[in-house]
C-alpha positions, 0 to 999 in steps of 0.5 A: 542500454535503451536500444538494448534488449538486455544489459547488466547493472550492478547495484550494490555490489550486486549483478542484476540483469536488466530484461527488454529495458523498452518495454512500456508497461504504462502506456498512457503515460509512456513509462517503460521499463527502465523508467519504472526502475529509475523511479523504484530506486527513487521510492526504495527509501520509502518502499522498502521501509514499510516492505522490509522484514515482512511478508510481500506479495506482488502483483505481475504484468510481464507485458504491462497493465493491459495484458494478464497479470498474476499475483506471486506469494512465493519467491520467483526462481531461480532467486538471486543469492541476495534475495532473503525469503521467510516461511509462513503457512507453507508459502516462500515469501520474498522479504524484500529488504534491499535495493536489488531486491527491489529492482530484481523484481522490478525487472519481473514486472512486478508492478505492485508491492503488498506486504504483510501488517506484521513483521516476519517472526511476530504475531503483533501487527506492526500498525494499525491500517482502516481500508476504505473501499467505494463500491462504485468505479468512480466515487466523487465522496470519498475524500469527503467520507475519508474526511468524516473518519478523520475526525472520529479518530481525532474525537478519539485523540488518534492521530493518523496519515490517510494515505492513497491506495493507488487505486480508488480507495484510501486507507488511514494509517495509524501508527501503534505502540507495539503492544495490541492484538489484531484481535483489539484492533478489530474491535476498535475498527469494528466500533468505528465502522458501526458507528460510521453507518449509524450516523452516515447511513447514507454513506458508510457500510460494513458489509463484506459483500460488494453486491450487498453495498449498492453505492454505499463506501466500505469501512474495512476493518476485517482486511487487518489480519494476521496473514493478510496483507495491503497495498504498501505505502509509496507502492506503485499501481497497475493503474492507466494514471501509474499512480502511487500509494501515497500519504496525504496531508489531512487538508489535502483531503478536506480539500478533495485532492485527486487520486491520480495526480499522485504517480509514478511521474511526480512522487520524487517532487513530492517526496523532497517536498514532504518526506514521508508524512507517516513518520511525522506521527508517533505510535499511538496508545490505544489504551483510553479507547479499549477501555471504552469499548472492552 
């Protein structure tokens, strides 16, 4: 299949047409097509669980991460029989719950999976996710600021999973009792990030502009929104390092791990060795802290 251009896999029960199987889409570290959809299928237990039953967007590099890329909300056609869609404002998304879903747009190239903070049908977010931007490329701070926000959550008695964005940022993931409003959400990330900027001046910001930031790291709070979606976890990133959006353990923080060391060519080590560190967390009340800030 390797010195083919084209070749036919079934998977689940399903025909699906592999395209140009040798095309490299990452090539510092060499990883072609048919190696990235060999490492999709070991990331689908993961991917697919915070993917399935919500609205996805997709980024696409057709000739890898150096050429143009676009973003795609509505489902590429023709669609496959198997693939399931769901309507929102107008737009066809793909509800990517299957791994022939998955690897039918593999094969698109699509290089990165972003999916909605609600399920399909509801209007209650599924979790709640504080997206921590650098307004700088390169920011040595950020795991020591993602650390401090760690432990106004603790002081809070939230429990929560920092996880990789894949990019420079990262995110803290917060599992939550299906219960609040995205409304409630914002107030309590709106608190926190005020908060932040008043003790760390130095540090934190909540501006939206990034002009306006100078060097300082954005406390997200706005990004988790009905509609809106976020780099999911375990998703690939069009990055030169290939990198993967992973949860961390909170000492790998404390300890200034490396964004880039988390990739496409050592999840599956990681994944046996952990798991996915979200599920360690039960959904968090938020009770205690509303009452505080309502």
């Amino acid at each position: 299949m390797k010195s083919a251009t084209k070749g036919v896999v079934q998977i689940e029960g399903h025909d699906l047409t592999i395209t140009n199987p040798d095309k490299i889409l990452w090539p510092e570290q060499n990883i072609s097509k048919l190696t990235y959809l060999q490492k999709l299928i070991v990331l689908s237990p993961y991917l697919l669980k915070y993917c399935r039953d919500r609205y996805l967007t997709t980024i696409r590099y057709p000739h890898g991460i150096h050429d143009k890329s676009f973003y795609q909300k509505n489902c590429p056609e023709p669609t496959p029989a198997f693939v399931k869609t769901a309507m929102l404002q107008g737009i066809r998304y793909v509800n990517m719950d299957s791994v022939p879903t998955l690897l039918w747009l593999g094969n698109l190239a699509c290089l990165e999976f972003h999916s909605s903070f609600h399920h399909i049908g509801s209007e209650r977010p599924s979790e709640w996710i504080l997206d921590i931007d650098p307004s700088l490329d390169h920011e040595p701070r950020i795991m020591y600021a993602v650390s401090l926000i760690g432990d106004v959550l603790d002081s809070m008695n939230i429990r929560s999973v920092p996880k990789t964005s894949g990019a420079s940022g990262v995110q803290i993931f917060i599992p939550i009792l299906p219960k609040y409003t995205f409304e409630q959400l914002r107030a309590i990330g709106e608190f926190i990030g005020k908060y932040l900027v008043q003790k760390y001046p130095a540090l934190f910001t909540i501006e939206r502009l990034k002009k306006n930031r100078g060097d300082l790291i954005y406390v997200d709070y706005l990004q988790h929104w009905y509609g809106k979606t976020l780099s999911a976890p375990y998703t690939p990133r069009a990055r030169e390092h290939a990198t993967v959006s992973t949860p961390l353990l909170w000492e790998e923080v404390r300890r200034d791990c490396d964004i880039r060391q988390f990739n496409l060519l050592t999840i599956e080590e990681r994944l046996k060795q952990y798991g996915d560190l979200i599920e360690r967390v039960e959904p968090q009340s938020l009770d205690h802290v509303l009452k505080i800030i309502t």
